[in-house]
KEPAFI-653113 format. One record per residue: residue number from 1; z, x, y of N, C-alpha, C, O, CB in turn; residue in three letters. Coordinates in steps of 0.2 Angstrom, whole numbers, plus 2048, in hexadecimal, padded with zeros to 3 digits. Glycine has a CB too. Layout:
<rs>
[NUM [Z X Y] [Z X Y] [Z X Y] [Z X Y] [Z X Y] 'ala'];
...
</rs>
This chain:
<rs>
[1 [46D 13E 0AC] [46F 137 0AC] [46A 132 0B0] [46A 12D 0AE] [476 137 0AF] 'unk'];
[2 [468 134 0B5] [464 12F 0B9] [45E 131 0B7] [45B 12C 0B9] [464 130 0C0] 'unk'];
[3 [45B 134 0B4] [454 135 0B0] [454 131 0A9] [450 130 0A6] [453 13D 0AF] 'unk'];
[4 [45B 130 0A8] [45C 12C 0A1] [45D 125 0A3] [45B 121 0A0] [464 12E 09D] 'unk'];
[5 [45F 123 0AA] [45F 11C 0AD] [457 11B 0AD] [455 116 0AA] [464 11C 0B5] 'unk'];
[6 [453 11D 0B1] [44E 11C 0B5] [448 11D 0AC] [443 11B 0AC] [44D 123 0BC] 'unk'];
[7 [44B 120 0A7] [444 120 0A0] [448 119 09E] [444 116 09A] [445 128 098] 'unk'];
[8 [44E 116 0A0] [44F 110 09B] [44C 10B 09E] [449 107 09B] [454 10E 09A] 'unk'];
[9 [44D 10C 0A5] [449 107 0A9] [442 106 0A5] [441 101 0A1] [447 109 0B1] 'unk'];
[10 [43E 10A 0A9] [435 10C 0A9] [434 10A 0A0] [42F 108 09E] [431 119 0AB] 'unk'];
[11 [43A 10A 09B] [438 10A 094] [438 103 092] [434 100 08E] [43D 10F 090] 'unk'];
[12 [43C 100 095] [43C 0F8 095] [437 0F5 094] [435 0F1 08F] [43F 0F4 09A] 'unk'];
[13 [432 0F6 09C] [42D 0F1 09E] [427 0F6 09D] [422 0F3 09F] [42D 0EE 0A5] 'unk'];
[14 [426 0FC 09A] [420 0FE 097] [420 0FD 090] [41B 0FA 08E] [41E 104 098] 'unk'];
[15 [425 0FF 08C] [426 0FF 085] [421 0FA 081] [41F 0FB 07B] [42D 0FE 083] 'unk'];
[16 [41F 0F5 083] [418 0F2 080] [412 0F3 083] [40C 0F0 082] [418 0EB 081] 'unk'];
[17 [412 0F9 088] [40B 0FC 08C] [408 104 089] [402 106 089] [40D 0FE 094] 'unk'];
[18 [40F 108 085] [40E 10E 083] [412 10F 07E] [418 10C 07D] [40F 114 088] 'unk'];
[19 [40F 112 079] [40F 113 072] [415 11C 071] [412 122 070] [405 114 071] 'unk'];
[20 [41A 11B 070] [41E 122 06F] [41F 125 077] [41D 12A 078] [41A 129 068] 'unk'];
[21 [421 122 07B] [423 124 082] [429 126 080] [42D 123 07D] [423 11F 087] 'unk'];
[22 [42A 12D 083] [432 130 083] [433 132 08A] [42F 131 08F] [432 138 07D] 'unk'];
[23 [43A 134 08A] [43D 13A 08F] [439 140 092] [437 141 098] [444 13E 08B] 'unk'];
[24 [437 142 08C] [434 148 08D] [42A 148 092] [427 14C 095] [433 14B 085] 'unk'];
[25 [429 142 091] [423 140 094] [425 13F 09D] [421 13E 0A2] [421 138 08E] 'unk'];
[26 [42C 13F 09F] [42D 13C 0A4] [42E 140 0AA] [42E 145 0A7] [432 138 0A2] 'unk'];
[27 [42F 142 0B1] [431 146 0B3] [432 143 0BB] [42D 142 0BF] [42C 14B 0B2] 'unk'];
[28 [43A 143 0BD] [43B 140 0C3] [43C 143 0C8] [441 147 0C7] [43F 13D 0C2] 'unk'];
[29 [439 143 0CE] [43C 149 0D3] [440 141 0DB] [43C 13E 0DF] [432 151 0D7] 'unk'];
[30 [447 140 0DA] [449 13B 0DE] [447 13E 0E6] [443 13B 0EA] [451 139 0DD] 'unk'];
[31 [44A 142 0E7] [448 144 0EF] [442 141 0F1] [441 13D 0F5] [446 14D 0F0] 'unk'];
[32 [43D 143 0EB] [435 142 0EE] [434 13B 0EE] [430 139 0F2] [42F 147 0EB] 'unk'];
[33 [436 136 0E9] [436 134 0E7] [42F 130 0E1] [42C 12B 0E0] [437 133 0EB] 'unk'];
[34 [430 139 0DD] [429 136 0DA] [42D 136 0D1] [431 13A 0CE] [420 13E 0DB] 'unk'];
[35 [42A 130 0CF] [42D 130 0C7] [423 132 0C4] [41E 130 0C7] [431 124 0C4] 'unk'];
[36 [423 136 0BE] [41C 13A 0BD] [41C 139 0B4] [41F 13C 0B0] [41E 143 0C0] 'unk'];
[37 [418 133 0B3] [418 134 0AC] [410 137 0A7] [40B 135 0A8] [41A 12C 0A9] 'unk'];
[38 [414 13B 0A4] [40E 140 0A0] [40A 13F 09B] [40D 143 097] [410 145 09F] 'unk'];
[39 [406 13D 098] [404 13F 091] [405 139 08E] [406 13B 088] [407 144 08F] 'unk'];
[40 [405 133 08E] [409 12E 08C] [401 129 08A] [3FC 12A 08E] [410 12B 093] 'unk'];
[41 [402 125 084] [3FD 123 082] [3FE 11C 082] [403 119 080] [3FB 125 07E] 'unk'];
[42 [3F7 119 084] [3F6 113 083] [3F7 10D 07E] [3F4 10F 079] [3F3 113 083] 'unk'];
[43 [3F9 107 07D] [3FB 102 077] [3F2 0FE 078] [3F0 0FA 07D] [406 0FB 079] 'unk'];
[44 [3EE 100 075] [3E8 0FC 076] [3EA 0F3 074] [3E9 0EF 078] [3E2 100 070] 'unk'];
[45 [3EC 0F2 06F] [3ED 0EA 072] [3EF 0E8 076] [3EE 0E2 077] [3EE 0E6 06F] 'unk'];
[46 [3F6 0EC 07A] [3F7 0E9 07E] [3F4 0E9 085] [3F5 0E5 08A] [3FC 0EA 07E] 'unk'];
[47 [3F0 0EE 085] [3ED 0F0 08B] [3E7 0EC 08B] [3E4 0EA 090] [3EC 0F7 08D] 'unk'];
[48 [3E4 0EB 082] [3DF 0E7 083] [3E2 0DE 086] [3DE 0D9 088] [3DC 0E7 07B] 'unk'];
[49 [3E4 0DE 085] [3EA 0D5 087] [3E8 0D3 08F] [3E7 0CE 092] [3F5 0D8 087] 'unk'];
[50 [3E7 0DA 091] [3E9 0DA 099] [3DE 0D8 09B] [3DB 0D3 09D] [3ED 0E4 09E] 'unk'];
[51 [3DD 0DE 097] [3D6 0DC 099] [3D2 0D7 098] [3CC 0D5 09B] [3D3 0E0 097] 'unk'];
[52 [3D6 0D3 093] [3D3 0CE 090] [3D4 0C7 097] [3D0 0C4 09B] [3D8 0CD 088] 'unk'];
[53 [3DC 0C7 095] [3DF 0C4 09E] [3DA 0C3 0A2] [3D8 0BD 0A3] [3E4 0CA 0A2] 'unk'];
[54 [3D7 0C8 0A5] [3D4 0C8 0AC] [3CE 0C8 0AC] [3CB 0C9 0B1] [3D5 0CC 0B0] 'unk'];
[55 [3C9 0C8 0A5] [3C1 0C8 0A0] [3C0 0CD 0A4] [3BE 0CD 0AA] [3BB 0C2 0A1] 'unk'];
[56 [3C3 0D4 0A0] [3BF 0D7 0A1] [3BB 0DB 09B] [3BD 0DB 095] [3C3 0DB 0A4] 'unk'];
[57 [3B4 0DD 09F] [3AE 0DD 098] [3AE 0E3 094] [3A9 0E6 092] [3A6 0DC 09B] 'unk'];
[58 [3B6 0E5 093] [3B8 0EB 090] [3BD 0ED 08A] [3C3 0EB 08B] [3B9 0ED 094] 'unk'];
[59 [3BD 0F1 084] [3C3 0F0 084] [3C7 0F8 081] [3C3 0FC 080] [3C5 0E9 081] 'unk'];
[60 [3CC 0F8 080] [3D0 102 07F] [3D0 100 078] [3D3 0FC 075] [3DB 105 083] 'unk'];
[61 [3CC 106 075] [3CF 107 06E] [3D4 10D 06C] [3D7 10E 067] [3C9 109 06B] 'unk'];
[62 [3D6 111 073] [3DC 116 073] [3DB 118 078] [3D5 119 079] [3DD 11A 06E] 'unk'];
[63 [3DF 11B 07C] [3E1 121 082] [3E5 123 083] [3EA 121 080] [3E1 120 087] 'unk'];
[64 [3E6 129 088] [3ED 12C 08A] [3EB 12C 092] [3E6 12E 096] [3EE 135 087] 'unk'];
[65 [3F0 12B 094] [3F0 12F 09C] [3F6 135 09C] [3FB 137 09A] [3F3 129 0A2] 'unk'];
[66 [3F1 138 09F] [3F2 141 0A0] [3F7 13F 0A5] [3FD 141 0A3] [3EB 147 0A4] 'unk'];
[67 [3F7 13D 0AC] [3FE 13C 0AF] [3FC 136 0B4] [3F6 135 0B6] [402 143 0B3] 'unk'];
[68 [401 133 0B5] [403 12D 0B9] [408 130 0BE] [40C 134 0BB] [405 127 0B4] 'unk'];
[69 [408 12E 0C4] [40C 130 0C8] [40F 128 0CE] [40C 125 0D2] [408 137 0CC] 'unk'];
[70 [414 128 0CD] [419 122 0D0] [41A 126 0D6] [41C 12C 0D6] [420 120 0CB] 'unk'];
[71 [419 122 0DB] [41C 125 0E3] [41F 11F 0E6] [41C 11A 0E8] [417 128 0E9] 'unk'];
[72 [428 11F 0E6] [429 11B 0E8] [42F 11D 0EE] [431 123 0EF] [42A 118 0E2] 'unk'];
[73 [431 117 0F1] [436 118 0F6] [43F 119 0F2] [441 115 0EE] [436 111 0FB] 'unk'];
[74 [442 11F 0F5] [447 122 0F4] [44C 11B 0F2] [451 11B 0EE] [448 127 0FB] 'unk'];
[75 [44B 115 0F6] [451 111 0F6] [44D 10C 0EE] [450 109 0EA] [453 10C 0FF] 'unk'];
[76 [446 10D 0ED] [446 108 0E7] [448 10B 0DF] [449 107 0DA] [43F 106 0E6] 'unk'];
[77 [449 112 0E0] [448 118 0DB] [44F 116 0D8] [450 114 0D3] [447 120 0E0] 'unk'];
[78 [454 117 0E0] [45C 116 0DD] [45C 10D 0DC] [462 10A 0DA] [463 11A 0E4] 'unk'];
[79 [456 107 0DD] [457 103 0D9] [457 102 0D2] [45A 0FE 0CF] [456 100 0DB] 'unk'];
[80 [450 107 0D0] [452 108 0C9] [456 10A 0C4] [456 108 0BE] [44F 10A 0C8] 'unk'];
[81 [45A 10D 0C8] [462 10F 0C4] [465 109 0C4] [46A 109 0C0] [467 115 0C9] 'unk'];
[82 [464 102 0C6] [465 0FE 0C4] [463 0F8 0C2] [466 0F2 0C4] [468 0FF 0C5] 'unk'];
[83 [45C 0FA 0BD] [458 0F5 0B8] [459 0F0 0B8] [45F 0F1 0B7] [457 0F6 0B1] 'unk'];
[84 [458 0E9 0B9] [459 0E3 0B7] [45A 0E3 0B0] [458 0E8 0AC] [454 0E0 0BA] 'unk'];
[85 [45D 0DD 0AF] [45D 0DB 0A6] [460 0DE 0A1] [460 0DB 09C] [458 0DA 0A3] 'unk'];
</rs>
């Protein structure tokens, strides 16, 4: 249930950053406070958007990241259980 709260959150405000992001890509450990996302690929125009944004002299024709690791504090973790909007 809280791993279903915390993928709706993270799914909101990436879902125009990664391309087929699931549950299964996701991996929460609250104690530690680490949310761990795996394997999850890149939306190249939207990420080209950003580089464009800030000129940068580059730009993604496709990627994955192998893993991303979120370390956050125990009390913002349980504020994600309750996402804005």
């Amino acid at each position: 249930m809280i791993k279903d709260q915390i993928y709706s959150c993270l799914q909101k405000y990436l879902e125009k950053y990664l391309i087929g992001f699931d549950k299964s890509q996701m991996e929460v450990a609250l104690l530690s406070g680490s949310i761990e996302l795996k394997g999850v690929n890149l939306h190249p125009g939207a990420i080209n958007k950003i580089f464009e944004k800030y000129q940068l002299p580059f730009a993604l024709k496709a990627g994955t990241i192998g893993k991303f690791e979120l370390k956050v504090h125990s009390a913002l973790t349980l504020s994600v259980l309750r996402c804005p909007g």
